[in-house]
C-alpha positions in Angstrom: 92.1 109.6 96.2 93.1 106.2 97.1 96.9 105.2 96.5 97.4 102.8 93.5 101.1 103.3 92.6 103.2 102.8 95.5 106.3 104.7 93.7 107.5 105.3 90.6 111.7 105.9 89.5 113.2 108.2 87.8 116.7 107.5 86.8 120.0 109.6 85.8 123.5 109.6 85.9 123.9 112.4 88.5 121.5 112.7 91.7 122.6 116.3 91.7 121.3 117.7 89.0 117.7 115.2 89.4 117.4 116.9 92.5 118.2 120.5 91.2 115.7 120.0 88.5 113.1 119.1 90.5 113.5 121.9 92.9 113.8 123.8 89.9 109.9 123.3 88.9 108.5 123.1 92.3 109.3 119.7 94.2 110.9 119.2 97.2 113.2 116.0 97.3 114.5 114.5 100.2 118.1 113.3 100.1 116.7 109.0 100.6 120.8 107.4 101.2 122.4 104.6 99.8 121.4 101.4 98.6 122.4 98.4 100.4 124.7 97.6 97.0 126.5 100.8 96.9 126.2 101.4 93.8 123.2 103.6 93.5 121.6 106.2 95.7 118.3 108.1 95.8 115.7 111.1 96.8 111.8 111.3 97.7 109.3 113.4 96.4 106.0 112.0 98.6 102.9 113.2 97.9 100.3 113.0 100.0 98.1 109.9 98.9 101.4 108.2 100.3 102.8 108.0 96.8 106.2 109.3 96.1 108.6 110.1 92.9 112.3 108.4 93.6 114.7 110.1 91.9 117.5 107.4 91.5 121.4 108.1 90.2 124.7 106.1 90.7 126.6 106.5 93.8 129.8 108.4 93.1 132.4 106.2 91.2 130.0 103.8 90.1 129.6 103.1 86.6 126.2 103.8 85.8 126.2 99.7 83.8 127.4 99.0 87.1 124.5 100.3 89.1 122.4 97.8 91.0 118.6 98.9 89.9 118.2 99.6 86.3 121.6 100.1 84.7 120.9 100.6 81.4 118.0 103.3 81.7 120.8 105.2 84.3 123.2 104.9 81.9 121.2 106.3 78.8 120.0 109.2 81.4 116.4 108.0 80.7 114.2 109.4 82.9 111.6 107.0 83.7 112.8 103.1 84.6 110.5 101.3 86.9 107.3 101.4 88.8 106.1 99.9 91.5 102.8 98.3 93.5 102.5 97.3 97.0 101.5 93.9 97.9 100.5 92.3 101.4 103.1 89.1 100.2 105.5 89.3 97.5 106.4 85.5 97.5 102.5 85.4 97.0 102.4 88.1 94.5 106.0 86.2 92.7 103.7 82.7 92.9 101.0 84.5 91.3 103.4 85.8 87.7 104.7 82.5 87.6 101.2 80.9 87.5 100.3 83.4 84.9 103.5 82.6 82.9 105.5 85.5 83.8 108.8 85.2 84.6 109.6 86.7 88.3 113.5 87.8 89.3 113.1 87.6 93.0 111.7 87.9 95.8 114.8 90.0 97.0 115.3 91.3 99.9 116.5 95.2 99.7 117.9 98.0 102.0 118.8 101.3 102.5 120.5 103.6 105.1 119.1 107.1 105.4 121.4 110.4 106.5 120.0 109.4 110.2 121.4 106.3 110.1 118.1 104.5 110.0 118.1 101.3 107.9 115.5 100.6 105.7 114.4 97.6 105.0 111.8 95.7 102.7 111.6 92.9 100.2 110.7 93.3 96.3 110.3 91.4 92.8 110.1 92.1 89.4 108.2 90.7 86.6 108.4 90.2 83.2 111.1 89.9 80.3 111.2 94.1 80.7 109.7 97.1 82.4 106.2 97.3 81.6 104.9 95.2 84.1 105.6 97.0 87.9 107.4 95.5 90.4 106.2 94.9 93.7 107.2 95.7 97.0 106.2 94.9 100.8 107.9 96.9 103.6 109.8 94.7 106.3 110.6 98.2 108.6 107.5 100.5 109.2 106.8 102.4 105.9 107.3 105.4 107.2 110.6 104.7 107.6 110.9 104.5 103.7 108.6 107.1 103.0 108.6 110.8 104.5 105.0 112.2 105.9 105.4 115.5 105.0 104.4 116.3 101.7 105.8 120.1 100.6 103.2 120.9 98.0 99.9 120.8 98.6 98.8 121.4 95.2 99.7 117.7 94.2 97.7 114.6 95.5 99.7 111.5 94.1 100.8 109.7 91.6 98.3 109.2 89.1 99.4 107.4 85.8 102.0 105.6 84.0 102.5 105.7 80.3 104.0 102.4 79.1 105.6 102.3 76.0 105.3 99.3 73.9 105.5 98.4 70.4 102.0 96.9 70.5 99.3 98.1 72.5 97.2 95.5 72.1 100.0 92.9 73.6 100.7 94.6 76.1 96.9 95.3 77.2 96.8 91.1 77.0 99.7 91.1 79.3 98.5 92.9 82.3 94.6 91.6 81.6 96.6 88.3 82.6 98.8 89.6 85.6 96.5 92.0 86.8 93.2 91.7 85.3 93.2 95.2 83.7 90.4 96.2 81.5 91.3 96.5 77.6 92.7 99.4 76.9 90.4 102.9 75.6 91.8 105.4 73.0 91.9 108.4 74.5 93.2 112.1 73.2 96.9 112.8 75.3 100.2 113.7 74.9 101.6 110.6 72.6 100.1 109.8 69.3 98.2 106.3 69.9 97.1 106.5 73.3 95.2 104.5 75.5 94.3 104.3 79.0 92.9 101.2 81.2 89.5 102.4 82.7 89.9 102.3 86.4 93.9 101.8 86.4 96.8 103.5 86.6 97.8 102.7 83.3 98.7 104.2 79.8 99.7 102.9 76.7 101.2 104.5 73.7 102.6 103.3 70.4 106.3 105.0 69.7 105.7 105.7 66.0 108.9 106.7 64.2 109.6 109.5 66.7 111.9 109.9 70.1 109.6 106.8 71.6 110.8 104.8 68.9 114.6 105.3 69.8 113.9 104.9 73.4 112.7 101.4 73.2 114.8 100.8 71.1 117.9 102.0 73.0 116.4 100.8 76.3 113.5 98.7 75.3 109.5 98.8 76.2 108.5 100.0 79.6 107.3 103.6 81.7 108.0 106.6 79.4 106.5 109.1 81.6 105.0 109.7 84.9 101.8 111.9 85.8 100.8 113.4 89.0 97.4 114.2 90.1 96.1 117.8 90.8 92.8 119.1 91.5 93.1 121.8 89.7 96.2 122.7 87.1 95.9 126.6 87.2 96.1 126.3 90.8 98.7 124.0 90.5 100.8 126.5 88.3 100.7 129.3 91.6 103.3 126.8 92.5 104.7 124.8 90.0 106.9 125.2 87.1 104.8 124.0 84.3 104.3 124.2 80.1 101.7 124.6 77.8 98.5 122.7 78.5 97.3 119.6 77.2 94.5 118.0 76.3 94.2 114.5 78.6 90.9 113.1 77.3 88.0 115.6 78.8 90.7 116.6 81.1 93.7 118.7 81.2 97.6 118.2 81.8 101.0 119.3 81.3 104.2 118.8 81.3 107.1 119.9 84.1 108.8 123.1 82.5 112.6 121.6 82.5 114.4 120.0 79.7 114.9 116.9 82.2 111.1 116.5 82.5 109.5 117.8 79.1 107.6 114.4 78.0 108.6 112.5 80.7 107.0 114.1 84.2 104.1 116.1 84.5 101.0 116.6 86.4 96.8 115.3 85.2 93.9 116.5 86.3 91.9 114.4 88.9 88.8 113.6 87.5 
């Protein structure tokens, strides 16, 4: 399978208990270091397409509406924040929003230091008035020096979709057939009530309703909800991983992570 999504980040206010969780159900993070602000540190979950889930908290003492990446979704303990494509040029990437009439907040150059002592170093932007558009990153060190080779579960390929959440599928489905020329969206049955997917992307729409959605944009606005990984086969997947009831995911199956932290907001899909 071909790597679409470079990485996708999944926010709390204590890296601990991210990490224990995801150990909990059968991942294996790797303790990433501090950000170049100080304010926030992070783990890795590769996969291995290359992919990897980042599991992002505030650094001790920091106020989570303090934190340098995605304060408020850290602060409301939201799970999913931001996701992420890489791009050969993100000035050239930036150029290309703005000439689409995005707005762009970079390009920024980023860092971290891992336990070795090894810096990490690359440059990003994001895009957009919120999160539903990703941002996009292009390594300045080798990328292996951001992301770890060895992948401790076999049973998962990559990352495989994001659900957006939006108040209007059919605007947001404009949006990214502007940025990124995405197909329109295709109603599809899946875990949210009014679901779509982009044929051919690694995208997912849903409609909140007057349920839990519907309070999460509205206490952190539109943007990723949830996160999918790929698997080749999800009762072989279950020999090692933690995971609930099955779900129907078009002509496909998936389900969700069996921890409180992760129930409707990380789970694993079928390949098809």
């Amino acid at each position: 399978m071909d790597r679409t999504i470079d990485h996708v980040a999944f926010g709390g206010l204590e890296l601990y208990e991210l990490r224990t969780a995801a150990n909990d159900v059968g991942l294996t993070p790797t303790y990433g270091g501090e950000h170049s602000t100080g304010t926030t540190h992070m783990a890795v979950v590769p996969f291995p397409d290359g992919s990897y889930l980042e599991l992002i908290a505030p650094t001790l003492g920091t106020d989570a509406e303090d934190a340098g990446f995605w304060p408020t979704h850290l602060a409301a303990d939201a799970g999913p924040t931001g996701w992420c494509l890489e791009v050969p040029d993100v000035a050239a990437s930036a150029k290309a929003a703005i000439d689409a009439g995005i707005p762009v907040d970079g390009p920024h150059d980023a860092s971290r230091e891992r336990p070795d002592g090894r810096l990490v170093e690359w440059d990003m932007c994001f895009e957009g008035d919120d999160l539903r558009l990703p941002f996009t990153i292009r390594d300045r060190t080798p990328r292996d020096y951001r992301v770890p080779r060895t992948s401790h579960n076999t049973s998962l390929r990559g990352l495989r979709a994001v659900v957006v959440a939006t108040s209007d599928i059919e605007v947001t489905a404009d949006l990214f057939a502007r940025r990124h020329r995405y197909p329109s969206p295709v109603e599809i049955n899946g875990p949210f009530s009014n679901f779509a997917v982009c044929p051919g992307t690694p995208l997912a729409l849903c409609e909140p309703g007057d349920g839990e959605l519907a309070a999460r944009i509205d206490d952190v606005g539109e943007g990723p909800c949830a996160f999918l990984i790929g698997v080749t086969d999800i009762d072989i997947a279950r020999q090692s991983l933690s995971l609930g009831p099955q779900i129907r995911y078009s002509d496909r199956r998936m389900a969700w992570f069996d921890h409180d932290l992760f129930e409707g907001r990380l789970g694993v899909v079928e390949l098809p």
